[in-house]
C-alpha positions as semicolon CSV with decimal commas, in nm:
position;residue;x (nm);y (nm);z (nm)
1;X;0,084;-4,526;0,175
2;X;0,448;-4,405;0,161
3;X;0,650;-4,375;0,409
4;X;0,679;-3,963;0,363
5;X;0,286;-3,996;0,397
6;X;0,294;-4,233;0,718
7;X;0,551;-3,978;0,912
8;X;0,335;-3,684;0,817
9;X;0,021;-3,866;0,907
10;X;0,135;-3,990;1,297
11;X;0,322;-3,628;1,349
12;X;0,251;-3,544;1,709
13;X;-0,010;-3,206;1,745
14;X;0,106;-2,880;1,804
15;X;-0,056;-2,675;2,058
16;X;-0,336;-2,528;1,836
17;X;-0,348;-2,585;1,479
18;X;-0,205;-2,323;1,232
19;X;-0,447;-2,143;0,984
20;X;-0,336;-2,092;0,660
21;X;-0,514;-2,006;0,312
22;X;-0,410;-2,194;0,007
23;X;-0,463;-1,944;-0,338
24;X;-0,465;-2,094;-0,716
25;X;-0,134;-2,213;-0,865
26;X;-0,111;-2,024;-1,148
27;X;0,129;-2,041;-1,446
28;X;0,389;-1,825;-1,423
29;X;0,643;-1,961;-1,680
30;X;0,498;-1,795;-1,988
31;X;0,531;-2,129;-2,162
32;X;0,155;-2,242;-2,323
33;X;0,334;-2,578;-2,543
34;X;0,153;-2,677;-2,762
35;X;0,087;-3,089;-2,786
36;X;0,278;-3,242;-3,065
37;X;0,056;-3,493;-3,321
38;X;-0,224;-3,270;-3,258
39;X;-0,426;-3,171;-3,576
40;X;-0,593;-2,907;-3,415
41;X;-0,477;-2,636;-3,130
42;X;-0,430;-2,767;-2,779
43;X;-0,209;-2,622;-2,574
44;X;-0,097;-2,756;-2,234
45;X;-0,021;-2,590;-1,954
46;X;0,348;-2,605;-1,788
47;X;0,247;-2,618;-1,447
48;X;0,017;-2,898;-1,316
49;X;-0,380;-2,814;-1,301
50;X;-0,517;-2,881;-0,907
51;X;-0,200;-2,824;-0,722
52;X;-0,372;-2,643;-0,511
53;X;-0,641;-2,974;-0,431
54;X;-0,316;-3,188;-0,386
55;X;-0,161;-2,930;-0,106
56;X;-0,515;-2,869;0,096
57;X;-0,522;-3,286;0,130
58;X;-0,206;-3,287;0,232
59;X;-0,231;-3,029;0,496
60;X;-0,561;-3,178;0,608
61;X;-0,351;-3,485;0,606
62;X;-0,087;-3,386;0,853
63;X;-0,068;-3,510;1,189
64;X;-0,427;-3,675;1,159
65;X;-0,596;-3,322;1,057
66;X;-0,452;-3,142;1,377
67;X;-0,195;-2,920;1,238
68;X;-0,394;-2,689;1,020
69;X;-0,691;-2,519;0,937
70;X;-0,703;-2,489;0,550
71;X;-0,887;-2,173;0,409
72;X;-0,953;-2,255;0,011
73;X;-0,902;-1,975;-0,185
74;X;-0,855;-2,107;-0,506
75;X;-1,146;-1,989;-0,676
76;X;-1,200;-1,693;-0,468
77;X;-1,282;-1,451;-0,779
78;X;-1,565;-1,679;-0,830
79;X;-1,688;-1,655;-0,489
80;X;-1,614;-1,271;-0,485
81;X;-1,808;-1,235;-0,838
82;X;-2,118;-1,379;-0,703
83;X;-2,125;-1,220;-0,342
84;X;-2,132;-0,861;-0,575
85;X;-2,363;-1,035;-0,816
86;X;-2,629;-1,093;-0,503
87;X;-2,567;-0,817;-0,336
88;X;-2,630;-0,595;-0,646
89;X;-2,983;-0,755;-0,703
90;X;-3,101;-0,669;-0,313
C-alpha cells in the first residue's frame, strides 16, 4: 500500500457520506492509434479502458468506505436498453 493510499484509507468520516455517480470515461481525444508491428488492424484507444472501475474502488476506498456512496453508471445505456426491452414485452 502507498502511502497516498494509507492517508486516504485512515481519513477521519465526515458527517454523512457524500453520494456521487461515476459515468463511463470515454475518449474524447479523437486519436484511435493504431499499434505499430501489427499485420492486421488494431487500434488502441488513447485513454485507459476501466477508469471508471479504478475511481469507484478508490472512492469506496476512502476513509474505510465512509465518505461516499458510489452510484455506477458506467454502463447505464445497457441497463436503460433492457429496462425498455422488459417493459415493452409486458
Amino acid at each position: 500500500m502507498t502511502a497516498t493510499a494509507e492517508a486516504l484509507h485512515q481519513m477521519s468520516p465526515p458527517p454523512r457520506p457524500l453520494t456521487v455517480a461515476v459515468y463511463e470515461f470515454s475518449d474524447q481525444t479523437g486519436a484511435l492509434k493504431p499499434s505499430p508491428n501489427q499485420a492486421y488492424a488494431d487500434f488502441s484507444k488513447a485513454v485507459t479502458q476501466g477508469a471508471s472501475s479504478v475511481l469507484i474502488d478508490s472512492l469506496k476506498f476512502m476513509g474505510n468506505g465512509a465518505w461516499f456512496t458510489v452510484v455506477e453508471r458506467s454502463r447505464l445505456d445497457g441497463l436503460l436498453r433492457e429496462r425498455k426491452l422488459i417493459q415493452d414485452t409486458y
